[in-house]
C-alpha positions as CSV (number, residue, x, y, z in Angstrom):
1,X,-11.9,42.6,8.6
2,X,-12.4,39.1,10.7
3,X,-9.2,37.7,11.8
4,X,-8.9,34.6,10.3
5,X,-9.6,31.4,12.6
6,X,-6.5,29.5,13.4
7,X,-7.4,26.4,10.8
8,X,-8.0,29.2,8.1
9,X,-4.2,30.2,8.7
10,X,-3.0,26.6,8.4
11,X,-4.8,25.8,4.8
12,X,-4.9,27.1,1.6
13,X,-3.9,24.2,-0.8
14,X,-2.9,25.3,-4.5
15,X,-2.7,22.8,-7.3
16,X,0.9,23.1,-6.2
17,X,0.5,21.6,-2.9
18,X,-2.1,18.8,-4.3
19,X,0.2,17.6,-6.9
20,X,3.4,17.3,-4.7
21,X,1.7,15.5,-2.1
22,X,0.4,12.9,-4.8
23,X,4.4,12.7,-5.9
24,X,5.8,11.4,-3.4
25,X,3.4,8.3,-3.4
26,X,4.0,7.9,-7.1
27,X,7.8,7.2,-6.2
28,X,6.8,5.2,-3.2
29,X,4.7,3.0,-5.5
30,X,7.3,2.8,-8.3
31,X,9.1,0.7,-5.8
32,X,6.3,-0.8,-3.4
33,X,4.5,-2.2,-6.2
34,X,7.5,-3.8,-7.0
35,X,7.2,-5.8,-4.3
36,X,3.4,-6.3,-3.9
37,X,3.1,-7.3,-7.6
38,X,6.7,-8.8,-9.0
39,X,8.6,-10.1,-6.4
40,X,6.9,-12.9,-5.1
41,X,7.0,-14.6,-8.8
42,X,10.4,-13.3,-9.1
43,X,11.2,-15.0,-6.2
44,X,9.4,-18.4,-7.1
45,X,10.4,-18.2,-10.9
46,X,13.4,-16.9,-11.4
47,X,15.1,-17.8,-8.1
48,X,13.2,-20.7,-7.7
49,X,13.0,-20.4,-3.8
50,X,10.0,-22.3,-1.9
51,X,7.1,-20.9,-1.2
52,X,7.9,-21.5,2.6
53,X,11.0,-20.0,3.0
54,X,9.4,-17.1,1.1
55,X,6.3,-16.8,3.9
56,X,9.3,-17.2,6.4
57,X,11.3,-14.0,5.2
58,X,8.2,-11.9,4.8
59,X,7.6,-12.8,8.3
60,X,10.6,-12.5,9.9
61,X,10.9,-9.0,8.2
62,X,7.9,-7.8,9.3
63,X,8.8,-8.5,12.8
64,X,11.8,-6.7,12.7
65,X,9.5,-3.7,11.4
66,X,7.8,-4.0,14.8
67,X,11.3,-2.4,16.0
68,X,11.6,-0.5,13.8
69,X,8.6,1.7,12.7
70,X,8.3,3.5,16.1
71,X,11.6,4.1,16.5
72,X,11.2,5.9,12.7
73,X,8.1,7.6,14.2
74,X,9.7,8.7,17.4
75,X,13.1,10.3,15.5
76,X,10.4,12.1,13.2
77,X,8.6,13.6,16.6
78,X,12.0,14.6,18.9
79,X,14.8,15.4,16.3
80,X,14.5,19.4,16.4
81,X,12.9,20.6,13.1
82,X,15.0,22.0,10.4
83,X,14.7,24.5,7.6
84,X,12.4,22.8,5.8
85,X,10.3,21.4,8.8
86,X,10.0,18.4,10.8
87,X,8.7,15.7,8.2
88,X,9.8,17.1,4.6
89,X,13.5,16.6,4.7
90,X,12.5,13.2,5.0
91,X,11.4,12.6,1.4
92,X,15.1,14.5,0.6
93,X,17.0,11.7,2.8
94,X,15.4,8.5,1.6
95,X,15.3,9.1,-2.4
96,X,18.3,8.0,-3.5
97,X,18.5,4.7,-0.7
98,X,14.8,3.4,-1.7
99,X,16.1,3.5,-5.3
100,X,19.3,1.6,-4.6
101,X,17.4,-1.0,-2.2
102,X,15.0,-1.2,-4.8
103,X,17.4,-2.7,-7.6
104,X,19.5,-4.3,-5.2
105,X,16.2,-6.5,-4.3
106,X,16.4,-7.8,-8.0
107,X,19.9,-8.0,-8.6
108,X,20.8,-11.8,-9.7
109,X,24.1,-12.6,-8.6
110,X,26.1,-15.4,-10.3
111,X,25.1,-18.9,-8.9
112,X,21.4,-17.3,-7.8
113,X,18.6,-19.5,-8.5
114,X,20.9,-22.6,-9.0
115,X,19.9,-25.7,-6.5
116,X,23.4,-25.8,-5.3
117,X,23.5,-22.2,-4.6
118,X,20.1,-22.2,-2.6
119,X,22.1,-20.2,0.8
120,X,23.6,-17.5,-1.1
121,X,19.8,-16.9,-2.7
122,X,18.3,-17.1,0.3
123,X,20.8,-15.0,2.3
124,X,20.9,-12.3,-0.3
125,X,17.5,-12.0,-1.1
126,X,16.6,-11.8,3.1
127,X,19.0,-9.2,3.2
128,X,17.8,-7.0,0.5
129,X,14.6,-7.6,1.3
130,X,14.8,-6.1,5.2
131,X,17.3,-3.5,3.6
132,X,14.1,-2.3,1.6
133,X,11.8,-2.6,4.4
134,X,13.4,-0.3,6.5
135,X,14.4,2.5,3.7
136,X,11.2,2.7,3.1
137,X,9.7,3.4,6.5
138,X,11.8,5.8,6.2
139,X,9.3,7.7,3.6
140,X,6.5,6.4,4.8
141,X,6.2,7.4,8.6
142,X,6.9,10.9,7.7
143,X,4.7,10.9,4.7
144,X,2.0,9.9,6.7
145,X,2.7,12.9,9.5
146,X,2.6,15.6,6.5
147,X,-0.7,15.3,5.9
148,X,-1.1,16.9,9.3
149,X,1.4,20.1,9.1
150,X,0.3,20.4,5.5
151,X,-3.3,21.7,6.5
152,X,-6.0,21.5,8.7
153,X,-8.6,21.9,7.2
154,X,-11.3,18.4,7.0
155,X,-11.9,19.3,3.3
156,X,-8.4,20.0,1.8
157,X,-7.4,16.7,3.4
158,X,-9.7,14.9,1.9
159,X,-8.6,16.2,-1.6
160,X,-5.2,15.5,0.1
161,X,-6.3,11.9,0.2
162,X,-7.8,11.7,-3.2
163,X,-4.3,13.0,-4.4
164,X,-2.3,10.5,-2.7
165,X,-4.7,7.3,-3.7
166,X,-4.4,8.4,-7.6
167,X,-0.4,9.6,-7.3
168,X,-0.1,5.6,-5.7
169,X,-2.1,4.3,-8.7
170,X,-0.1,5.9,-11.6
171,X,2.9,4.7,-9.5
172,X,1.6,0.9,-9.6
173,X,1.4,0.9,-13.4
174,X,4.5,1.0,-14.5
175,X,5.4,-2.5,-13.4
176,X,2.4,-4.3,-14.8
177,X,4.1,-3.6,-18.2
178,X,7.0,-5.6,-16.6
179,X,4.5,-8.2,-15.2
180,X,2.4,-8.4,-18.7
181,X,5.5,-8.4,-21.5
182,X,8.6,-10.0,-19.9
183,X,7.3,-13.0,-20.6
184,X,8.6,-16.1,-23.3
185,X,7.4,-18.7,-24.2
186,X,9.0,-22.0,-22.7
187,X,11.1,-24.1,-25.7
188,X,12.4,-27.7,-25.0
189,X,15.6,-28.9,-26.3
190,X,14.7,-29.8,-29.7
191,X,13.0,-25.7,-30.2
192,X,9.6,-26.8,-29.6
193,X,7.0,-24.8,-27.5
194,X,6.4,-27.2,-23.7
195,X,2.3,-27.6,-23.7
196,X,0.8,-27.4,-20.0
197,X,-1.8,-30.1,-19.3
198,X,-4.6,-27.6,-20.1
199,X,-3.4,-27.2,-23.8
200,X,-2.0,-23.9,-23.5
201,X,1.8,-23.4,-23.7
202,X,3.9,-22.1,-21.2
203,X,5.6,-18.8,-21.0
204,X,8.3,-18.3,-18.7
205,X,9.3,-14.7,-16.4
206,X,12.5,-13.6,-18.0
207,X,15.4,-12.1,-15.7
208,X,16.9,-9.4,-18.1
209,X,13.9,-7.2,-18.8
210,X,12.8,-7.1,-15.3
211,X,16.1,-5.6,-14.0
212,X,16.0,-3.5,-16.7
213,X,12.0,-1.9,-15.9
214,X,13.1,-2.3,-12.4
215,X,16.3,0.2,-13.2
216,X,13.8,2.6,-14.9
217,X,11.4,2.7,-12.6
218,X,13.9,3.5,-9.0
219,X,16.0,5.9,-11.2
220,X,12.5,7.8,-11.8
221,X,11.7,7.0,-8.3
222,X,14.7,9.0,-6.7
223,X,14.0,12.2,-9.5
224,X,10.1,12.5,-8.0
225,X,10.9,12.3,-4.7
226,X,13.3,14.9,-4.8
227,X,11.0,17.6,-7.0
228,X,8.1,16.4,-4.6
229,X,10.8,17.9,-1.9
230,X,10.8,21.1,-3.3
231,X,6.9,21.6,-3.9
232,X,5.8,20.8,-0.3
233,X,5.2,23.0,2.7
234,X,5.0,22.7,5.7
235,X,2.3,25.5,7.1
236,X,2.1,23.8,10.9
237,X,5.3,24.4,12.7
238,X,5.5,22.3,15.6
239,X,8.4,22.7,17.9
240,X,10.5,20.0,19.6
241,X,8.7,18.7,23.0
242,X,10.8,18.0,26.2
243,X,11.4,14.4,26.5
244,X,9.9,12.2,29.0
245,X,11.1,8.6,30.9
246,X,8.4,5.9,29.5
247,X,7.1,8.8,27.3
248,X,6.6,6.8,23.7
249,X,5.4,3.8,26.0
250,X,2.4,5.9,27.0
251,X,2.0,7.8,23.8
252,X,1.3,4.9,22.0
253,X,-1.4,2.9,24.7
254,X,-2.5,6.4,24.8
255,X,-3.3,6.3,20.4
256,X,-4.0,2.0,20.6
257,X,-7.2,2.7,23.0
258,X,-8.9,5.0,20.8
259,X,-11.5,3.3,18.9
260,X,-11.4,5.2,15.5
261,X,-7.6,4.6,15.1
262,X,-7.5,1.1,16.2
263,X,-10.6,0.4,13.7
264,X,-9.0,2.4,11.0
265,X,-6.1,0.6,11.8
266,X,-7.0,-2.5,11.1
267,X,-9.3,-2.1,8.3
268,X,-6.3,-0.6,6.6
269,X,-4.3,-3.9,7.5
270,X,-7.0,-5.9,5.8
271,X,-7.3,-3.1,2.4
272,X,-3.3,-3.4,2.2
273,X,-3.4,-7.7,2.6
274,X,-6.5,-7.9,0.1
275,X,-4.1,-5.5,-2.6
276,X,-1.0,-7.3,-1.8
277,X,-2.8,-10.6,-2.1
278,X,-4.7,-10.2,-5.2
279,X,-1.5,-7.9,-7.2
280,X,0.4,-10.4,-6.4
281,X,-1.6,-13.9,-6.6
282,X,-3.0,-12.6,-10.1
283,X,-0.2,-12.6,-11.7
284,X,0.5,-16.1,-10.9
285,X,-3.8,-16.8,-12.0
286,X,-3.0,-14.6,-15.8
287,X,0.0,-16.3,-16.4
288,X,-0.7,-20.0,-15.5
289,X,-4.2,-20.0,-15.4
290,X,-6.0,-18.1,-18.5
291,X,-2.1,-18.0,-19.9
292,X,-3.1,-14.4,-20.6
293,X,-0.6,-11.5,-19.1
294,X,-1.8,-8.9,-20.8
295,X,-4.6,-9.4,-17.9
296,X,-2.4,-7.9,-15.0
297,X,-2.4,-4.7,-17.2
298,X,-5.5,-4.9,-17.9
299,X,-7.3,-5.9,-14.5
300,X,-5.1,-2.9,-12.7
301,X,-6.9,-0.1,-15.1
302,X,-10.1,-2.4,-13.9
303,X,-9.1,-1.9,-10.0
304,X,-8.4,1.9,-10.6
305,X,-9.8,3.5,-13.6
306,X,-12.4,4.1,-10.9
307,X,-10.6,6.7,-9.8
308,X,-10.8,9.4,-12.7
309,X,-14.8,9.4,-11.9
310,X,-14.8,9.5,-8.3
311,X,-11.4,12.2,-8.4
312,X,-13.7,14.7,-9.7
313,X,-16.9,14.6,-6.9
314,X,-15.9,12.4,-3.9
315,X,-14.3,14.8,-1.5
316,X,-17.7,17.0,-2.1
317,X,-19.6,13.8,-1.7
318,X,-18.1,12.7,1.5
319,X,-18.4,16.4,3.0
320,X,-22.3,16.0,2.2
321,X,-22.9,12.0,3.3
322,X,-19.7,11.3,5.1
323,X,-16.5,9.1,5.1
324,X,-18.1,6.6,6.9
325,X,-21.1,6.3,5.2
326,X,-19.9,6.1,1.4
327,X,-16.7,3.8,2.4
328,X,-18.5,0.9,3.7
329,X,-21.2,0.8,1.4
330,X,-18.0,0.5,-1.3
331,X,-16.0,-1.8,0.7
332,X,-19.4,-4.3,0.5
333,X,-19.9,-4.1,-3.2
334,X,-15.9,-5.1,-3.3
335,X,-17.0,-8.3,-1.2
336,X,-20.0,-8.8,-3.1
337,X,-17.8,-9.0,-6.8
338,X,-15.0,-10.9,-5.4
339,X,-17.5,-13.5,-4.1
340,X,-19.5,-13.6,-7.4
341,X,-16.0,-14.6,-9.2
342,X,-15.7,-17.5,-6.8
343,X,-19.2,-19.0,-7.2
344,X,-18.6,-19.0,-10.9
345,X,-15.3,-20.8,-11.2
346,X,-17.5,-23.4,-13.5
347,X,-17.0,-21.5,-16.3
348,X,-15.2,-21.7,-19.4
349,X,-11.8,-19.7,-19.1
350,X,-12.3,-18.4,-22.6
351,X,-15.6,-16.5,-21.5
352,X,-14.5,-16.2,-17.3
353,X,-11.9,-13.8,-18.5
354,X,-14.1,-11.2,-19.6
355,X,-15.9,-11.7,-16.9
356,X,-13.5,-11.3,-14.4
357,X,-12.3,-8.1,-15.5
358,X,-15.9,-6.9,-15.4
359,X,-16.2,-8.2,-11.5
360,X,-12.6,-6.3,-11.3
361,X,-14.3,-2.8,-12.6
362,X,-17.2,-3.4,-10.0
363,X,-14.9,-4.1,-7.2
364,X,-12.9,-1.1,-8.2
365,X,-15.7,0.4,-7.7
366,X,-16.3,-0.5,-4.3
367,X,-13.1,-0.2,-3.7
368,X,-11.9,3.2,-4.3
369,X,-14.1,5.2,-2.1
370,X,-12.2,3.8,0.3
371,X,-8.9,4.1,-1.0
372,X,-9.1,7.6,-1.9
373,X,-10.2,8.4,1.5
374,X,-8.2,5.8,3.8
375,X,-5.6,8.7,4.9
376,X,-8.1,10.9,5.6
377,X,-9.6,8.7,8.0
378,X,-6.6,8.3,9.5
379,X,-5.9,11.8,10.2
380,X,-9.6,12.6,11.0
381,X,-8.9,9.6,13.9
382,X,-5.6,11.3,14.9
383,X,-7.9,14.4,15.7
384,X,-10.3,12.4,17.6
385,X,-7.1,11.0,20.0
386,X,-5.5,15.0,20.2
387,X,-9.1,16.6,21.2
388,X,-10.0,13.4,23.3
389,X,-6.9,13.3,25.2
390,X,-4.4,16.2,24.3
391,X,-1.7,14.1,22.7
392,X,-0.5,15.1,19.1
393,X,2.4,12.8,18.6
394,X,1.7,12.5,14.5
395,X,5.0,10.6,14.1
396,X,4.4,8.0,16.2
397,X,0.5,7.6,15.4
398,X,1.8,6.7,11.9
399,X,4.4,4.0,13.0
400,X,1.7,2.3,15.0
401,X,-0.7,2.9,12.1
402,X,2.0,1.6,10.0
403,X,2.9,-1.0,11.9
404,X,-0.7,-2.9,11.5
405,X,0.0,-2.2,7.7
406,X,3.3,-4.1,7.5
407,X,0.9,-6.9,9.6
408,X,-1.3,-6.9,7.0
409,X,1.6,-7.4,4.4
410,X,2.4,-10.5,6.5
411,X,-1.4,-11.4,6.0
412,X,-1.0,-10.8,2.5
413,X,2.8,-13.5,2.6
414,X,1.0,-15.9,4.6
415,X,-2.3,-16.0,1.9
416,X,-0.8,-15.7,-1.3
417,X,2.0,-18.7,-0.3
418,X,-0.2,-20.5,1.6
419,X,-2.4,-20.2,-1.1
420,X,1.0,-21.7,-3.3
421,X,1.5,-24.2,-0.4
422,X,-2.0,-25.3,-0.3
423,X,-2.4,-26.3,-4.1
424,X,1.0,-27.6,-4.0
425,X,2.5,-24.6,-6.8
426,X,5.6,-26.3,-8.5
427,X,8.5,-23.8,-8.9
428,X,11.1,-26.2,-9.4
429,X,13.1,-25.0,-13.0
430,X,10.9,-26.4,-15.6
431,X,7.8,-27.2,-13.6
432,X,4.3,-27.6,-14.7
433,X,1.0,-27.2,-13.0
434,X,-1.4,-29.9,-13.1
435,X,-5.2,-29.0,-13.8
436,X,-6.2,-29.6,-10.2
437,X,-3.4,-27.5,-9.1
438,X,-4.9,-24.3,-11.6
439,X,-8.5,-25.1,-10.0
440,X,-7.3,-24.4,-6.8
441,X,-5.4,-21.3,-7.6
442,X,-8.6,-20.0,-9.0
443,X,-10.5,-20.3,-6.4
444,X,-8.1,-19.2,-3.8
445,X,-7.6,-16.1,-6.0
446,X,-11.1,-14.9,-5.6
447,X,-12.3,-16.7,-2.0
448,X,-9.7,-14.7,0.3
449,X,-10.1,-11.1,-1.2
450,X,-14.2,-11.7,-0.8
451,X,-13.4,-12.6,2.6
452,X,-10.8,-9.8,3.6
453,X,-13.2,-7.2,1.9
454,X,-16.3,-8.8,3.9
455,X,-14.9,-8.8,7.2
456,X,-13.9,-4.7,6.2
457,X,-17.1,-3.8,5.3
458,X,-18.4,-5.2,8.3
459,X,-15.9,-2.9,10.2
460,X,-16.6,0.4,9.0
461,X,-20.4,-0.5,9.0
462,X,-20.1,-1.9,12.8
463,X,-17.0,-0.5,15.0
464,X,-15.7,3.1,13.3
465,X,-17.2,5.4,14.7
466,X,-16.3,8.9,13.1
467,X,-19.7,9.8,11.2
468,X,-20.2,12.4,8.9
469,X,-22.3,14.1,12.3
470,X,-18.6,13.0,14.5
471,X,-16.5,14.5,12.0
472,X,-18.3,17.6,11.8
473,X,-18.0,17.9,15.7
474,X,-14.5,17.3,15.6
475,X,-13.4,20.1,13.5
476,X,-14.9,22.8,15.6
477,X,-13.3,21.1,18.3
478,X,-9.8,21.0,16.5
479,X,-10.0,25.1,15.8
480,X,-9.9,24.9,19.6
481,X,-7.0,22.5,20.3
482,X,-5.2,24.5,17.6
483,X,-5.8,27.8,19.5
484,X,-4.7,26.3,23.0
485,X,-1.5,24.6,21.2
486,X,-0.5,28.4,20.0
487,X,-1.0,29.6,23.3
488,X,1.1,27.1,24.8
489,X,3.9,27.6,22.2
490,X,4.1,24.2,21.0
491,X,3.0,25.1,17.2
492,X,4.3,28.1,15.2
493,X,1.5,29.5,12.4
C-alpha cells in the first residue's frame, strides 16, 4: 500500500469539522453584525451623537487596532502550543469577553443620550467601542490561522471557505429582526402620529427591545463559541520557533511584498467597507427613505440567499475554472446592479422598492462567489509567500491581513457618515429629514457600493495573480514545503 503524501495526512474533513469551523463565525457575526448593521443608528438615534464624532471614534479605534492586531498575531505564533493546539484555545478564551463587550456596547446608562450629558455618552460609548475591537481580534486572528492547521488540502479549504461565508450569514440575521421590528411610530404631545415632509410618518428606533435582541444574541454568541471549541481539530502541529531581534519586523515586509496577499488584502478591505457601508447605511435608506423596515430583513435574504445555490457546486466549480476566474466575473455583476440602482433614483419609491431588492438578489449574486471563497484566497496567497520565500508565520499573516480589514471598516465610518455629513442627516431628538436630504441618501446608498465593487472587480481581473493554472502549481509545491518542514521538525503530523 502507497504511503500517504504528507497533505493526505493533514486532511480529511468530516461534516464534523465543516460545521464547527462555520460556528465559530456564526458567534462572531452575532456580535459583528451588531456593529456593522445597528450601531451606527443606535448611536445617531438613540444616543443622538454627531455623525462626526462618530467617524472620529471609528477612526481613532481603528488606529489603535494597528497596535494591536500584530501583537494578537504574534502571541498566536510564539506562545508554546497547548493541549488543544496553537490557535483553538483561542475561541475557548474570547467567548465569554466578546459577549460581555458586546452588551456593554449597548448598555444606556442613566443621563445617555441627554444634551447635557453629551461627555459621559461619548466617553462610554469610545470605551466600549475599543473594548470590543480588541476582544474580538482576539477571535479573529486565530480564526483566520486555523484554516491552515485544519487541512491542507486546496479543495477542503475551499469547502472550509464556503462553511465559514454561510456560518457568517446565519450569524448576520438575527439582528435584522432587531433592525426591522424595534421600531414605533413617532406620537406628538397631543397622541397624534408626526408626518415627515414626504407624507409618510415617522417611526422611531426604540432602546428596550434592542438591548433585549442584543442580550439574546451574545448569550448565544458565548454557547457557540464554546461547542465550536470542542468540534475543531487541529491536524498540523506546528512547534514554537526560536525568537529572533527585528524578527516580526521582517516577517511582515517579508508577507506585504507578495503580490497575491497584498491584492487579496486589499480587495478584502474594499468587500468588508462595501458590507459595512451598505448594512449599515440601509437601514437608515428603509427606515427614512421608503419608511419600510421590514426591507433590512428582507434585502439581507436578497444579499445571501445566494448562498444556498452556490453552497452546493462552487468549491467543484472553482477547482474546474478557478478562484480567480469565477470571483471577478461576480464582483463585476455586483458593480453592474449597484450602479443600475443609482441611475434609476427617478423612480417612484412605491415601485423602486421592488426593484431594489431585485438589484439586491443580482448583486448577491455577484457577490457571493467571492465571499464564499475570500478565505480561501487568503490562505491559497499565504502558500504562495511560504513556497516563495520559506516563511509560515500564519498568525501574523492574518493580523496584517486583518489589519487592511479593520482599514476598510474605517472606509466603511468615513462613507456611511460622510455620507450623513454630506446630506446634512438630522439626529437631533425629534428631527425630521427634508426631501432633499432623502434624495441624497439615496443616491449615496447605491453610488459608493457601485464604486467600491468596481474598483474590486477591477482588482481580481487586473493585479491577483493566483489562477486556477497558479493555484494548481502551488499545491504540488506545498506537498514539498510540507515534507521539508517535517524534516526540519518544525511541524508534527
Amino acid at each position: 500500500m502507497a504511503e500517504k503524501t504528507f497533505i493526505a495526512r493533514t486532511s480529511g474533513l468530516k461534516m464534523k469539522d465543516y460545521v464547527g469551523y462555520a460556528m465559530i463565525d456564526v458567534a462572531g457575526c452575532l456580535i459583528f453584525s451588531l456593529v456593522t448593521t445597528l450601531l451606527q443608528k443606535y448611536y445617531t438615534d438613540v444616543l443622538h451623537m454627531s455623525p462626526l464624532f462618530i467617524m472620529m471614534m471609528f477612526i481613532v479605534a481603528r488606529v489603535w487596532d494597528a497596535i494591536n492586531d500584530p501583537i494578537m498575531g504574534r502571541i498566536a505564533d510564539t506562545l508554546p502550543p497547548g493541549k488543544y493546539g496553537r490557535y483553538r484555545p483561542w475561541i475557548l478564551y474570547a467567548s465569554v469577553p466578546l459577549a460581555l463587550t458586546g452588551v456593554l456596547m449597548f448598555v444606556k446608562l442613566p443621563g445617555m443620550g441627554e444634551a447635557n450629558h453629551i461627555g459621559l455618552t461619548c466617553v462610554y460609548a469610545t470605551v466600549t467601542y475599543i473594548l470590543f475591537g480588541m476582544v474580538y481580534t482576539v477571535l479573529q486572528i486565530p480564526y483566520g490561522s486555523l484554516a491552515s492547521v485544519v487541512t491542507t488540502d486546496a479543495h477542503e479549504r475551499s469547502k472550509l471557505s464556503v462553511f465559514r461565508s454561510i456560518g457568517a450569514a446565519l450569524g448576520s440575521i438575527p439582528v435584522l429582526l432587531i433592525a426591522s421590528f424595534a421600531y414605533a411610530k413617532r406620537l406628538d404631545a397631543a397622541g397624534n402620529e408626526v408626518i415627515g415632509e414626504n407624507g409618510k410618518v415617522i417611526t422611531d428606533l426604540q432602546y428596550k427591545p434592542v438591548l433585549m435582541g442584543v442580550i439574546i444574541m451574545a448569550i448565544c454568541c458565548a454557547v457557540l463559541l464554546i461547542i465550536a471549541f470542542l468540534l475543531n481539530q487541529e491536524r498540523v502541529k506546528t512547534k514554537p520557533q526560536p525568537k529572533e531581534k527585528g524578527n516580526t519586523l521582517r516577517i511582515v515586509k517579508t508577507i506585504l511584498k507578495n503580490r497575491a496577499f497584498l491584492s487579496i488584502s486589499l480587495i478584502s478591505m474594499l468587500l468588508l467597507a462595501g458590507q459595512m457601508f451598505t448594512q449599515s447605511f440601509y437601514t437608515y435608506l428603509f427606515n427614512d427613505y421608503f419608511h419600510a423596515n421590514w426591507m433590512n430583513l428582507a434585502a439581507q435574504a436578497c444579499t445571501y440567499s445566494p448562498m444556498l445555490i452556490f453552497m452546493f457546486f462552487l468549491p467543484k466549480r472553482t477547482s474546474k475554472v478557478g478562484k480567480k476566474e469565477y470571483c471577478s466575473t461576480g464582483v463585476a455583476l455586483a458593480a453592474i446592479a449597484n450602479l443600475l440602482l443609482f441611475f434609476l433614483r427617478g423612480m417612484n419609491p412605491s415601485l423602486l422598492m421592488w426593484v431594489f431588492l431585485l438589484l439586491c438578489l443580482v448583486s448577491g449574486f455577484g457577490l457571493t462567489t467571492l465571499v464564499m471563497q475570500l478565505w480561501a484566497m487568503v490562505t491559497d496567497a499565504i502558500d504562495d509567500i511560504e513556497v516563495k520565500t520559506g516563511v509560515r508565520e500564519d498568525g501574523t499573516a492574518y493580523s496584517v491581513f486583518n489589519f487592511f480589514r479593520k482599514f476598510g471598516q474605517i472606509l466603511a465610518a468615513v462613507c456611511v457618515n460622510g455620507a450623513l455629513l454630506a446630506m446634512n442627516y438630522k439626529y437631533e431628538k425629534g428631527a425630521v429629514q427634508t426631501l432633499e436630504n432623502l434624495k441624497s441618501m439615496y443616491d449615496l446608498a447605491t453610488l459608493i457600493p457601485a464604486i467600491m465593487f468596481g474598483i474590486m472587480a477591477l482588482f481580481l481581473f487586473v493585479y491577483y495573480p493566483l489562477s486556477h493554472k497558479r493555484v494548481a502549481e502551488l499545491q504540488e509545491q506545498k506537498e514539498k514545503a510540507l515534507k521539508e518542514s517535517y524534516e526540519q521538525q518544525k511541524i508534527d503530523i
